[in-house]
C-alpha positions as CSV (number, residue, x, y, z in Angstrom):
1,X,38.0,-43.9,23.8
2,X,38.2,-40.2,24.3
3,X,35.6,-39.5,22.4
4,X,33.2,-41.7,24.1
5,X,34.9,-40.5,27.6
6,X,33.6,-36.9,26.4
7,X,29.8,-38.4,25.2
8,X,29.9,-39.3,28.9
9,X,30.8,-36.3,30.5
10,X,28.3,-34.5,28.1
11,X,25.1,-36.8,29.2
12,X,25.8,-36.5,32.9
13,X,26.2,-32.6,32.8
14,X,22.8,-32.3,30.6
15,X,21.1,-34.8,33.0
16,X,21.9,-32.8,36.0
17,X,20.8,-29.8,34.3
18,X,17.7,-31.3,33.2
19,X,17.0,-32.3,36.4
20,X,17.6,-29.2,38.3
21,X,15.3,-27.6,36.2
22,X,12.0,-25.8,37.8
23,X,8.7,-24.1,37.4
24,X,9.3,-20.5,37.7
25,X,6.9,-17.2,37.1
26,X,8.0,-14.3,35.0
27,X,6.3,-11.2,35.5
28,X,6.0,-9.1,32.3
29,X,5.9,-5.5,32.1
30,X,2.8,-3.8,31.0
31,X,2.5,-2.9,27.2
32,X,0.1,0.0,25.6
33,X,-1.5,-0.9,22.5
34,X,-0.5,2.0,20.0
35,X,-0.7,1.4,16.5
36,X,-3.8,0.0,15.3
37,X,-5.6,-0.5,12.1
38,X,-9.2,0.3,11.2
39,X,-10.2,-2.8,8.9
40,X,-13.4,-4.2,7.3
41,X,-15.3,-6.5,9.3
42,X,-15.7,-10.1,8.8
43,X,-18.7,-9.7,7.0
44,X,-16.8,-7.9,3.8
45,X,-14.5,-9.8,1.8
46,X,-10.6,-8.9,2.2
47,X,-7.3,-10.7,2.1
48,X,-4.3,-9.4,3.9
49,X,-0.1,-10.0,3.1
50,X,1.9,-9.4,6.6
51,X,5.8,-8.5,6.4
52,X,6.6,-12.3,6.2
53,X,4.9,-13.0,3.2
54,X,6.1,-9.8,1.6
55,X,9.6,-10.4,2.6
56,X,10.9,-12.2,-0.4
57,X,9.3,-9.3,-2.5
58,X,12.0,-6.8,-0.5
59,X,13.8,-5.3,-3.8
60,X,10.2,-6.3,-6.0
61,X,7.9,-3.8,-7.1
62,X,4.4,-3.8,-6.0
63,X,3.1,-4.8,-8.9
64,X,4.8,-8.3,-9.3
65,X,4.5,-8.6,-5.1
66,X,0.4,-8.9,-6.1
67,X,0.8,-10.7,-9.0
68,X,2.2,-13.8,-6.5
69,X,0.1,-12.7,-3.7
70,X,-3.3,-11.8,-4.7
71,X,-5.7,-12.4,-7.1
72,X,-5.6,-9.0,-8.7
73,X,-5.3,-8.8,-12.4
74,X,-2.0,-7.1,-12.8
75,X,-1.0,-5.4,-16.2
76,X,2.6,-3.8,-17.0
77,X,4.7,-2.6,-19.7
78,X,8.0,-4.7,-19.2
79,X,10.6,-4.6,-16.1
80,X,10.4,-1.2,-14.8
81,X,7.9,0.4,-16.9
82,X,4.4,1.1,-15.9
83,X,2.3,-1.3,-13.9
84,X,-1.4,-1.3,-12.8
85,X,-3.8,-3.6,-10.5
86,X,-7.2,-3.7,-11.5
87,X,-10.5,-5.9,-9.9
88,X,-12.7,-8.5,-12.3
89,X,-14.8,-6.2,-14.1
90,X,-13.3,-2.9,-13.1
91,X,-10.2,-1.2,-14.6
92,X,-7.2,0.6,-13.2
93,X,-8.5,3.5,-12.1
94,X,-11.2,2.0,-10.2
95,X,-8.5,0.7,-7.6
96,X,-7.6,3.1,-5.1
97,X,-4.5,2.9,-3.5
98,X,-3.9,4.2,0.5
99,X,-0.8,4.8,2.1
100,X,-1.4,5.0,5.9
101,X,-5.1,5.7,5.6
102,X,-3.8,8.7,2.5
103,X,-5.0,8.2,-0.6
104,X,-2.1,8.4,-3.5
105,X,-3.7,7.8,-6.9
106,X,-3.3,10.2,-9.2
107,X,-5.8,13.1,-9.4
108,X,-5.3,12.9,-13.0
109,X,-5.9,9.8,-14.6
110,X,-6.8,8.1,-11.3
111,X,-4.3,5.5,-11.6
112,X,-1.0,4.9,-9.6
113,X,2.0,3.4,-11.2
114,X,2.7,0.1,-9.0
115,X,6.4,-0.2,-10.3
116,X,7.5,3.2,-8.6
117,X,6.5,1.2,-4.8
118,X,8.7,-0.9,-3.5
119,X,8.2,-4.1,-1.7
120,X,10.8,-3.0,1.0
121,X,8.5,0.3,1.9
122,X,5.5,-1.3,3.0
123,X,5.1,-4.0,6.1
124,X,1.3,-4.8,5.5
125,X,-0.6,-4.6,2.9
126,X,-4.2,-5.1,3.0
127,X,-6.8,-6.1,-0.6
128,X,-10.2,-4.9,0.1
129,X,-12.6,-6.4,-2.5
130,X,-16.0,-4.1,-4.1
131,X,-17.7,-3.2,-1.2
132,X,-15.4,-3.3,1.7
133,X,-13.5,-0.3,-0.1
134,X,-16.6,2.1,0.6
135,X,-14.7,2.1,4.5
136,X,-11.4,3.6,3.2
137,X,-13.3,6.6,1.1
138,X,-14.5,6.8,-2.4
139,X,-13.5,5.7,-6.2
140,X,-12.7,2.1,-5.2
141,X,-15.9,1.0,-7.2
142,X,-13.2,-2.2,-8.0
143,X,-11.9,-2.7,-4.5
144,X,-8.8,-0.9,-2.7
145,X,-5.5,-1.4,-1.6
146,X,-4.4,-0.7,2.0
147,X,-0.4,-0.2,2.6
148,X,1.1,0.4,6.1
149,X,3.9,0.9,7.4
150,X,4.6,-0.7,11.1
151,X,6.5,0.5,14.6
152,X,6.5,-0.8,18.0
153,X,8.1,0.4,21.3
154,X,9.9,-2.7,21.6
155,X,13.5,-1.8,22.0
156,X,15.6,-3.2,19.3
157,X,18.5,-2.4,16.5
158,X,18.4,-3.7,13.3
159,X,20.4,-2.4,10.2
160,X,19.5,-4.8,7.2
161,X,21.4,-5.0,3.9
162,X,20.3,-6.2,0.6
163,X,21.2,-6.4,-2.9
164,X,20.7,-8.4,-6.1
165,X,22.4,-8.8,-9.7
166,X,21.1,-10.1,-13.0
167,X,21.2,-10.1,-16.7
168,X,21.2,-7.4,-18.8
169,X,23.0,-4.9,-16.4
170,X,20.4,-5.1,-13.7
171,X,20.8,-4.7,-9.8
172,X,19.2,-3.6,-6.8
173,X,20.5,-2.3,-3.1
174,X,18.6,-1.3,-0.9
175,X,19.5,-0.5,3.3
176,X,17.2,-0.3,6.3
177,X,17.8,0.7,9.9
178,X,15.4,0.5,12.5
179,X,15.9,1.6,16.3
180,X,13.2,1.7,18.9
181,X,12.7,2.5,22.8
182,X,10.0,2.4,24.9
183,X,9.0,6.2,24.0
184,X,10.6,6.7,20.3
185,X,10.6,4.4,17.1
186,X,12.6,4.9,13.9
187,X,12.7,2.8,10.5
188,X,14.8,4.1,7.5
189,X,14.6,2.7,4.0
190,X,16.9,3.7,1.1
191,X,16.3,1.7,-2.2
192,X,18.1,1.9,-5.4
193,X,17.6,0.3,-8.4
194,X,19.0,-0.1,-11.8
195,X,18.7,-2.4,-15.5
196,X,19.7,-1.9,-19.2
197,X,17.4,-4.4,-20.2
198,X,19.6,-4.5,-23.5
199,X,18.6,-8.4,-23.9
200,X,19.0,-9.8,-27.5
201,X,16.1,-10.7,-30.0
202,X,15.3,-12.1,-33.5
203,X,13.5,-9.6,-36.0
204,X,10.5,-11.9,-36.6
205,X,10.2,-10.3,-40.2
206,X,11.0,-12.4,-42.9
207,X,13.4,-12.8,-44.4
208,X,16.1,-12.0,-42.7
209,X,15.0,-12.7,-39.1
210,X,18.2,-10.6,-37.7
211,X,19.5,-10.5,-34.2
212,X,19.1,-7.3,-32.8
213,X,19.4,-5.9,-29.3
214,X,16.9,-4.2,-27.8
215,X,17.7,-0.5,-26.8
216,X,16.0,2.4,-25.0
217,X,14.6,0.1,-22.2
218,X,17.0,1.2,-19.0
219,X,15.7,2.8,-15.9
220,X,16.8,4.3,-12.8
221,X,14.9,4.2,-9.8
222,X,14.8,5.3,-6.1
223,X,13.7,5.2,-2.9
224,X,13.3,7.0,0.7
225,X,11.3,6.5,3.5
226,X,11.5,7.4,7.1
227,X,8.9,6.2,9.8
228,X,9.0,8.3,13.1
229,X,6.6,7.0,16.0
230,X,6.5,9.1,19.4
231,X,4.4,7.9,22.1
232,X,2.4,10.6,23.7
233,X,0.5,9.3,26.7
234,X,-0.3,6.2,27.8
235,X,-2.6,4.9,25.3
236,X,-2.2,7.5,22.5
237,X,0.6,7.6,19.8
238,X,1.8,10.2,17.1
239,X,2.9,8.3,13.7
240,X,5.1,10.6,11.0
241,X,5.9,9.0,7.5
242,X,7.7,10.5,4.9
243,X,8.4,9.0,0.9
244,X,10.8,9.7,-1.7
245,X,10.3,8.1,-4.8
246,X,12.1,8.9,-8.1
247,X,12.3,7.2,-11.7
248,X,14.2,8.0,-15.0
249,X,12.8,5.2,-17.6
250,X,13.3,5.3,-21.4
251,X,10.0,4.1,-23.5
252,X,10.9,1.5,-25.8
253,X,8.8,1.3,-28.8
254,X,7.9,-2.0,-30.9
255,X,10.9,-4.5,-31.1
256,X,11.2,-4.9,-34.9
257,X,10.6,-0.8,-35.7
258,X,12.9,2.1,-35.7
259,X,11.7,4.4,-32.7
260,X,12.4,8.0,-31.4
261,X,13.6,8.2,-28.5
262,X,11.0,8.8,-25.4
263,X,11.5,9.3,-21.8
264,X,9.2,9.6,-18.5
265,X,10.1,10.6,-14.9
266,X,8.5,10.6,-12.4
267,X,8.8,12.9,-8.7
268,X,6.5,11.8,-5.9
269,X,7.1,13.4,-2.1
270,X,4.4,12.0,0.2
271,X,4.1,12.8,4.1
272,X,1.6,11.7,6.1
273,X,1.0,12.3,10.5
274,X,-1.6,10.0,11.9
275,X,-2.1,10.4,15.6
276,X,-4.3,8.1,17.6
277,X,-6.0,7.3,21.2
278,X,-6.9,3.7,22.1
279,X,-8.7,2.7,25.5
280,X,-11.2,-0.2,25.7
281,X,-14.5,1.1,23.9
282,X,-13.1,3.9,22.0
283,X,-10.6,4.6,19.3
284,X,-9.9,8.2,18.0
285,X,-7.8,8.4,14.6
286,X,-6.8,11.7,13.3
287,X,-4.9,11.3,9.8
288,X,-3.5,13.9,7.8
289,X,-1.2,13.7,4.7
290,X,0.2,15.8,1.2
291,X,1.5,14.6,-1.7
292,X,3.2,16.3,-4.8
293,X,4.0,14.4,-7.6
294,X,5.8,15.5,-11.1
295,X,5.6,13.7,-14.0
296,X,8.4,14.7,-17.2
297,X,7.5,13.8,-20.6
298,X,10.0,13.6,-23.8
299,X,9.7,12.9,-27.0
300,X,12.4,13.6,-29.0
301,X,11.3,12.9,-32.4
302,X,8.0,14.6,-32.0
303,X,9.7,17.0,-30.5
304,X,7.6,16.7,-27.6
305,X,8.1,17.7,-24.0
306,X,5.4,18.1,-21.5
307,X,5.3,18.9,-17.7
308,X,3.0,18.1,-15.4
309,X,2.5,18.7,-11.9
310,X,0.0,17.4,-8.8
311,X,-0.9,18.1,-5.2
312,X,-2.5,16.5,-3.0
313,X,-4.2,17.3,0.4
314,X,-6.3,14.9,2.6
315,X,-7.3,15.4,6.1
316,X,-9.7,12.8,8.2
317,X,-11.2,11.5,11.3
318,X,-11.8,8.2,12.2
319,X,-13.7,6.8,15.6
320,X,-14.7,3.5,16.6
321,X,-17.0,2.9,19.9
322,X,-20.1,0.8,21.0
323,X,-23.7,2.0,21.4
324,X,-24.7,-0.8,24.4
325,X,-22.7,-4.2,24.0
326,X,-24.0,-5.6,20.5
327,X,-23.4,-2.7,18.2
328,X,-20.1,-1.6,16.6
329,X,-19.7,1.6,15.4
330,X,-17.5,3.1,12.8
331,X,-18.2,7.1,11.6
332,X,-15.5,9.1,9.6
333,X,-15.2,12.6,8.3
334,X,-13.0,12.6,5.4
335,X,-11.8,15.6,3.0
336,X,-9.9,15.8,0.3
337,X,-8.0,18.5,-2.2
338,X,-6.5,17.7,-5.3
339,X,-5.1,20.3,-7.8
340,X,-2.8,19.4,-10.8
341,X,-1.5,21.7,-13.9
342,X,-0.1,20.1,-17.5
343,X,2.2,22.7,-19.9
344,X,0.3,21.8,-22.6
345,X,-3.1,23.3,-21.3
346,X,-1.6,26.1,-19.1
347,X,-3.5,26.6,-16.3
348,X,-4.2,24.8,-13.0
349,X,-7.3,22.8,-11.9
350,X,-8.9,21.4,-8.9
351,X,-11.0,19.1,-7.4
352,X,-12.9,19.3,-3.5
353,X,-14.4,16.3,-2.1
354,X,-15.5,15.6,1.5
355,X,-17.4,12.3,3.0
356,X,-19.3,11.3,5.8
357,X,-19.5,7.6,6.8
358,X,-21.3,5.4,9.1
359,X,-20.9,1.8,9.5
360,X,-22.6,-0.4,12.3
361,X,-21.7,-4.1,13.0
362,X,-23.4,-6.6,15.1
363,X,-23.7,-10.2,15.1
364,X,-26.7,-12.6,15.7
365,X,-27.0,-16.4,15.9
366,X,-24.4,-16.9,18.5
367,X,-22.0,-14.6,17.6
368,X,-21.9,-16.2,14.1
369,X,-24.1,-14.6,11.9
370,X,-22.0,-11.1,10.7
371,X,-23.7,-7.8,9.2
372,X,-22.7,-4.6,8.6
373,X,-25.1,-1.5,6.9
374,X,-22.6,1.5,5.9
375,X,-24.1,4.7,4.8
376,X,-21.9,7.5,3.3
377,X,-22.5,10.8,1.8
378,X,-20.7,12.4,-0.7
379,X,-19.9,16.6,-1.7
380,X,-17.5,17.0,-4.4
381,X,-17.8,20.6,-5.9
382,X,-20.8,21.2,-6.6
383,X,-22.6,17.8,-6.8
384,X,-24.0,15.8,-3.7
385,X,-24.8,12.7,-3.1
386,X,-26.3,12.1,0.5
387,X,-27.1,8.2,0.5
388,X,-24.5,5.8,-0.8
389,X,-25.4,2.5,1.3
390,X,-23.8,-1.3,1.9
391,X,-24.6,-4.0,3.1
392,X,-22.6,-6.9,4.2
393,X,-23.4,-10.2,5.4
394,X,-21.6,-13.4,6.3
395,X,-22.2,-16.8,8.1
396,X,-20.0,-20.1,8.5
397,X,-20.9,-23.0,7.2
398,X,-18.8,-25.4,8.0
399,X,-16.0,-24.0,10.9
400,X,-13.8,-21.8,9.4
401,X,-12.9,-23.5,5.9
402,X,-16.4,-22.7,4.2
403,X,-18.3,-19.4,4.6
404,X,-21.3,-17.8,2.7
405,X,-20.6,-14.0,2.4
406,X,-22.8,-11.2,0.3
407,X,-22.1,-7.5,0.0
408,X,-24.0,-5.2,-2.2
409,X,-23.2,-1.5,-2.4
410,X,-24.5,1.7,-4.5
411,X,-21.7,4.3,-4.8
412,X,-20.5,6.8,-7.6
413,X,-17.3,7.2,-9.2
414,X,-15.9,11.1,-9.2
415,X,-14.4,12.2,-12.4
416,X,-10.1,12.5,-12.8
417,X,-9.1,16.1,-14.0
418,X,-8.4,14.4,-16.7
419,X,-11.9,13.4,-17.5
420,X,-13.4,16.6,-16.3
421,X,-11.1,19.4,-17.9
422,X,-8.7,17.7,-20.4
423,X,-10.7,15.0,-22.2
C-alpha cells in the first residue's frame, strides 16, 4: 500500500509540473567563428573521420585507425613496427601526410611511419583522394591525409584517463586535460605505450616443428602534445601546437631463423603556429611550422650503427574570398625547406621548394552542378614547373545517395634526398 501511496504522490507532483510548464525565450550570447578548415570542394572526392568516430581508436595507432576507417591500403610490419598508407595505384611515399596544414613526411624517403601517431593526438582527420591533394601542396600524386587538432572558447574542464592491458606484456596509458575560456584554450596529451610481443610459435620446419617464443619484438613508445589557442580579436585567432613523439622497437627477423639483434628509434619534435582572420567574404590563414626528426639505427651483428638526422621548415599563406557572388576563390603561397644528414654519407643535404596555387569554384544548374579549375606552379631548386592544372566536376543524380564526380590532374612528383643524393 505504501508503495502505491508513493506512485501517487509521484504522478500528481509530475502532473503539476508538467502543467506549469511554459514557452520561454533564451537569449544566447554571441559566438566568433575561430578555427576553421580550408577543405576541398564538393566537386573532389574526400572522406572525413570526426573525434567520434576516431574515439575508439584513442590508444590505436594511425595506421590500424585507417585500416577500420578508410579505404586506404594499409601495410605494416607487426604490432608496433612500421606502418604505411598508400592510394590504389600509388605507393607510400606518394601519400602525404599534414599536421595542421604542416607537412611531416619524411624528406628522405618520403614516407611517414603511421605507428609513431596516435589516435589520441588527432580530433579530425581528413582523406583527400588523387586530385583533391593538389590543394594541400605537392607529392600527393596518391592522395593526402589531413590531421587536426581542435579548440573552442567554450568554457569547460575535462581531464580524461585511459589505459589498456593485453597479452604478451602489452599495455597502454595515456592522460588528457583540456581547459578553455572565452579568451584562452588548452588540450594536453601524454601517451605511453608498451608490448613484449614474446607470443609462442611452432617452427614450421620439419621435423621437429618446436615451440619457440618469439623474441626481439618489444617496443616502447611515447607521446606529447600540447594545443594552445589565444583569441586575438574578434574574429581572428592564434593556434600553437607542439608534438613529442619517441619509439625504441627491436627488429625481429624471420620466426624459424637465428637473428642478430637490430634496433630502430626514432625522435620527432614538431611545432606548428597557425593564425587566422575570418569575416563573411574573406578568410586569411597564415601557417607556419618545424620539424626535427632523428632516426637511430643498430645492428649488432653487422656491427652496424647509423645516425640520421632531418629538419624541416614550411611557411604558407592561405586566402579564401569571392570575385562577384558565383565565384570562390582559393590562392596560396606555400614554401618549404627540408635538409637531412645520414653518418654513413657524412655531409648534409637540402631541398627548396615553393608553390603558387589557384583554385576557383562555382556552380551552375541550380546550384547543383559543382566545378573547380586549380592551377599551381611549382620551383624546387633549380627546376620549374609553371602549369600544373585540375579539374573537378560533380553533379547529383539521384538526392544525395548517388553522385557522378570526375577530377583529372597533371602534377610532378619531387625527388626524396634519398633519391636525389643517396640512391
Amino acid at each position: 500500500m505504501k508503495s502505491v501511496w508513493c506512485l501517487l504522490i509521484l504522478s500528481l507532483v509530475l502532473g503539476n509540473t508538467m502543467r506549469a510548464q511554459t514557452d520561454t525565450t533564451l537569449e544566447l550570447k554571441v559566438f566568433f567563428l575561430s578555427d576553421v578548415r580550408i577543405t576541398p570542394d564538393e566537386s573532389f572526392k574526400k572522406s572525413e573521420l570526426d573525434s567520434a568516430r576516431m574515439a575508439p581508436y584513442d590508444l590505436s595507432d594511425l595506421g590500424e585507425l585507417l585500416r577500420s576507417e578508410s579505404e586506404l591500403f594499409i601495410r605494416d610490419q607487426g604490432p608496433g613496427l612500421l606502418s604505411t598508407a598508400s592510394f590504389r595505384g600509388t605507393g607510400a611515399n606518394h601519400t602525404k601526410l599534414y599536421f595542421n596544414g604542416v607537412p611531416i613526411n619524411s624528406g628522405m624517403n618520403g614516407v611517414f611511419d603511421l605507428s609513431l601517431f596516435s589516435g589520441l593526438l588527432v580530433d579530425e582527420l581528413e582523406v583527400h583522394y588523387g586530385a583533391s591533394s593538389m590543394i594541400d601542396g605537392d607529392g600527393g600524386l596518391g592522395g593526402s591525409l589531413q590531421l587536426r587538432q581542435k579548440a573552442t572558447f567554450q568554457p569547460r574542464f575535462y581531464v580524461t584517463a585511459m589505459g589498456q592491458i593485453g597479452s604478451f606484456g602489452a599495455h597502454n596509458e595515456a592522460l588528457r586535460v583540456d581547459w578553455s575560456n572565452s579568451s584562452i584554450s588548452s588540450s594536453t596529451r601524454i601517451l605511453y605505450q608498451h608490448a613484449d610481443n614474446d607470443f609462442p610459435y611452432i617452427d614450421p620446419t620439419p621435423p621437429e616443428y618446436e615451440e619457440h617464443t618469439r623474441e626481439q619484438a618489444s617496443f616502447n613508445k611515447g607521446g606529447f602534445s600540447q594545443l594552445l589557442l589565444f583569441r586575438t580579436g574578434k574574429n581572428s585567432a592564434l593556434k600553437a601546437n607542439f608534438i613529442y613523439l619517441s619509439a625504441d622497437r627491436d627488429l625481429p627477423g624471420p620466426a624459424a631463423k637465428a637473428h642478430p639483434k637490430e634496433k630502430q628509434d626514432d625522435r620527432i619534435a614538431l611545432g606548428t603556429l597557425e593564425w587566422s582572420r575570418i569575416s563573411s567574404k574573406t578568410s586569411w590563414y597564415a601557417i607556419g611550422g618545424i620539424k626535427h626528426q632523428i632516426l637511430l639505427y643498430e645492428n649488432e651483428g653487422a656491427d652496424v650503427f647509423s645516425k640520421s638526422s632531418e629538419n624541416h621548415a614550411n611557411g604558407q599563406v592561405r586566402v579564401n574570398y569571392y570575385l562577384g557572388k558565383a565565384l570562390k576563390m582559393e590562392s596560396s603561397l606555400i614554401t618549404d625547406y627540408a635538409e637531412a644528414f645520414n653518418t654513413e654519407y657524412g655531409e648534409w643535404k637540402s631541398q627548396w621548394k615553393t608553390q603558387m596555387i589557384h583554385r576557383g569554384t562555382w556552380a551552375w544548374a541550380n546550384k547543383k552542378w559543382m566545378n573547380s579549375i586549380l592551377i599551381k606552379s611549382l620551383v624546387a631548386d633549380d627546376r620549374i614547373y609553371p602549369l600544373l592544372p585540375s579539374y573537378a566536376t560533380s553533379y547529383p543524380l539521384y538526392k544525395k545517395w548517388v553522385k557522378a564526380r570526375l577530377s583529372a590532374s597533371y602534377h610532378v612528383a619531387i625527388p626524396t634526398l634519398n633519391d636525389r643524393f643517396w640512391g
